[in-house]
C-alpha positions in Angstrom: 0.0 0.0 0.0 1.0 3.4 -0.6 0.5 6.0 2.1 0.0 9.6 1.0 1.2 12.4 2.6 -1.3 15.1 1.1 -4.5 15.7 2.3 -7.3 18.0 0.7 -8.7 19.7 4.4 -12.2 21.4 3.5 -13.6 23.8 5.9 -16.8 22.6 7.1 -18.0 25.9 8.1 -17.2 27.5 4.5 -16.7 25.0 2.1 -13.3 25.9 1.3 -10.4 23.4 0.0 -7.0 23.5 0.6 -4.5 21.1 -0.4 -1.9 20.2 2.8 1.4 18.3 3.6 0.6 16.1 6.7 2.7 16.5 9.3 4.0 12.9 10.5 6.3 14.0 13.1 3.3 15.3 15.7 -0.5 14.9 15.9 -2.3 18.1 14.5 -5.1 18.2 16.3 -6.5 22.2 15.3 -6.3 23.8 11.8 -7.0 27.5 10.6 -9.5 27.8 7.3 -7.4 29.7 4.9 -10.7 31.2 3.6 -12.8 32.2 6.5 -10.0 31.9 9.5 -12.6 29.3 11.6 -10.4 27.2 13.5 -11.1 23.8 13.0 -10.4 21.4 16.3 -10.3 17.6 16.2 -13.8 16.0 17.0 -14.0 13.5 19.7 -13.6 10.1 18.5 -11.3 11.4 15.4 -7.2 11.1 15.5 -6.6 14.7 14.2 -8.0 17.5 11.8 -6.4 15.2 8.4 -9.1 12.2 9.5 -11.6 14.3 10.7 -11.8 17.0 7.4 -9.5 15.7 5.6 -10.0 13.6 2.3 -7.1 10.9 3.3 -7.0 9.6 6.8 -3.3 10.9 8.4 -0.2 8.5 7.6 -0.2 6.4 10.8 -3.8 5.7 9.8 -2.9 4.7 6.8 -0.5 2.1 8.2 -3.1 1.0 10.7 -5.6 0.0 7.9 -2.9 -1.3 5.7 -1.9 -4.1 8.7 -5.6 -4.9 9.4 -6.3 -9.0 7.5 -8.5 -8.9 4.9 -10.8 -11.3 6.6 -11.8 -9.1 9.1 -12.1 -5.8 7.2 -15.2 -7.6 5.2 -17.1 -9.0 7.8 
């Protein structure tokens, strides 16, 4: 599997879309809207603002669901 390290973020107050580099070195858990300057804070029950509004999950994610058996990703 390949894991990406770009992430389209869209504000959910303004609909705006901004392409980003994920940061892999720390969990980014609040994001400014480049359009309408809402900050955007991580939602309970979501690993950080590139799961939660982003349009890939963050790169440990990506490893997580890589390493789950197929079996049990189809049930």
């Amino acid at each position: 599997m390949k894991i990406s390290f770009k992430t389209v973020i869209e504000c959910p107050d303004c609909g705006h879309k901004s392409e980003e580099l994920m940061d892999v070195q720390e969990v980014v858990s609040c994001y400014r809207c480049r359009s309408c300057d809402s900050l955007l804070v991580t939602p309970a029950g979501e690993c950080c603002i590139y799961c939660a509004f982003g349009d890939e999950k963050c790169p440990s994610c990506q490893v997580k669901l890589s390493t789950v058996p197929e079996n049990i990703t189809k049930q």
